[in-house]
C-alpha positions in Angstrom: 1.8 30.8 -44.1 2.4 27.9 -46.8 5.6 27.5 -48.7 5.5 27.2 -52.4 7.9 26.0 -54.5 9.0 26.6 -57.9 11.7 25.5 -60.7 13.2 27.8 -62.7 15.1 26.6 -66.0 17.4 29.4 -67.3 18.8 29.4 -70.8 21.6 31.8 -72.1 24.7 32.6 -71.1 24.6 31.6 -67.6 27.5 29.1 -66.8 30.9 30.7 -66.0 29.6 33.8 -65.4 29.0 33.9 -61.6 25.2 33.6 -62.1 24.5 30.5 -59.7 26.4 32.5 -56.4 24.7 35.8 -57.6 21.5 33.6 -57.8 22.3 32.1 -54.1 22.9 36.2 -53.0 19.7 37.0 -53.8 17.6 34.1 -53.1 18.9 34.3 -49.3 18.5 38.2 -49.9 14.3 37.1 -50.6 14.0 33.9 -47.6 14.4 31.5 -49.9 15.8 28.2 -49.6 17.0 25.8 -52.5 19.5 25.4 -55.3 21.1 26.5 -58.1 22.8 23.9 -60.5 24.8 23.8 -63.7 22.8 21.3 -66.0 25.0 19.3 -68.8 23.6 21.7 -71.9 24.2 24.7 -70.6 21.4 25.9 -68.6 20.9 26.6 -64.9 18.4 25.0 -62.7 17.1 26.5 -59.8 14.8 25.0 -57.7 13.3 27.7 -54.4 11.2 27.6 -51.5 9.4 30.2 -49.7 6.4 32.6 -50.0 4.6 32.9 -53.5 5.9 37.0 -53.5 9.2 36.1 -52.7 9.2 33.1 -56.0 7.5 35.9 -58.0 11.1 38.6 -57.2 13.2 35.6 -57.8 11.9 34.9 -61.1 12.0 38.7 -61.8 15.6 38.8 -60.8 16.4 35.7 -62.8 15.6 37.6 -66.0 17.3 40.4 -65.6 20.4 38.0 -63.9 24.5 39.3 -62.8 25.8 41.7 -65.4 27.8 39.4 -67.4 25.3 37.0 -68.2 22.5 37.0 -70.4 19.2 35.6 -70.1 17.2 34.2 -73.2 14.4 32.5 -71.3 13.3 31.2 -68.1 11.0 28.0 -67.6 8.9 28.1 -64.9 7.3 25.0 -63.1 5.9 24.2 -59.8 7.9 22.0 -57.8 7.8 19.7 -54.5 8.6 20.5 -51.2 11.9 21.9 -51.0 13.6 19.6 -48.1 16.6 22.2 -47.4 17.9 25.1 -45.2 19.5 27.6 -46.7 20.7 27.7 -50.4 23.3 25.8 -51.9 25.0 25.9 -55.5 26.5 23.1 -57.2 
């Protein structure tokens, strides 16, 4: 089976409200491996690796996100090769 990989941009009220570990939690919860990242504006970044099904429930997950954030919008983009084991946050 081939990986795929995809970036997720995720705007909202996302930073300071534990969404990168809950993001970690449940990317390791779906096989994934990757990262999730603070960007200087405000948004998150994740960038994932594993099965196309597994992508697709991450990017379901992302919208709904940790209960004290809030999720405006995601952006969605493929992405190279993720070159990592496990999933880090940053």
């Amino acid at each position: 089976m081939t990986d795929a990989a995809a970036r997720f941009v995720v705007e909202g009220r996302v930073q300071g409200v534990g969404f990168r570990a809950w993001t970690r939690r449940r990317a390791l919860q779906l096989g994934l491996r990757g990262h999730a990242l603070n960007l200087p504006d405000g948004r998150v970044e994740v960038v994932a690796a594993g099965t196309t099904a597994a992508l697709d429930a991450l990017h379901d997950a992302l919208r709904a996100g940790p209960p004290l954030a809030r999720v405006d919008a995601i952006l969605r983009d493929s992405a190279p090769p993720v070159g990592v084991e496990g999933f880090h946050t940053g």
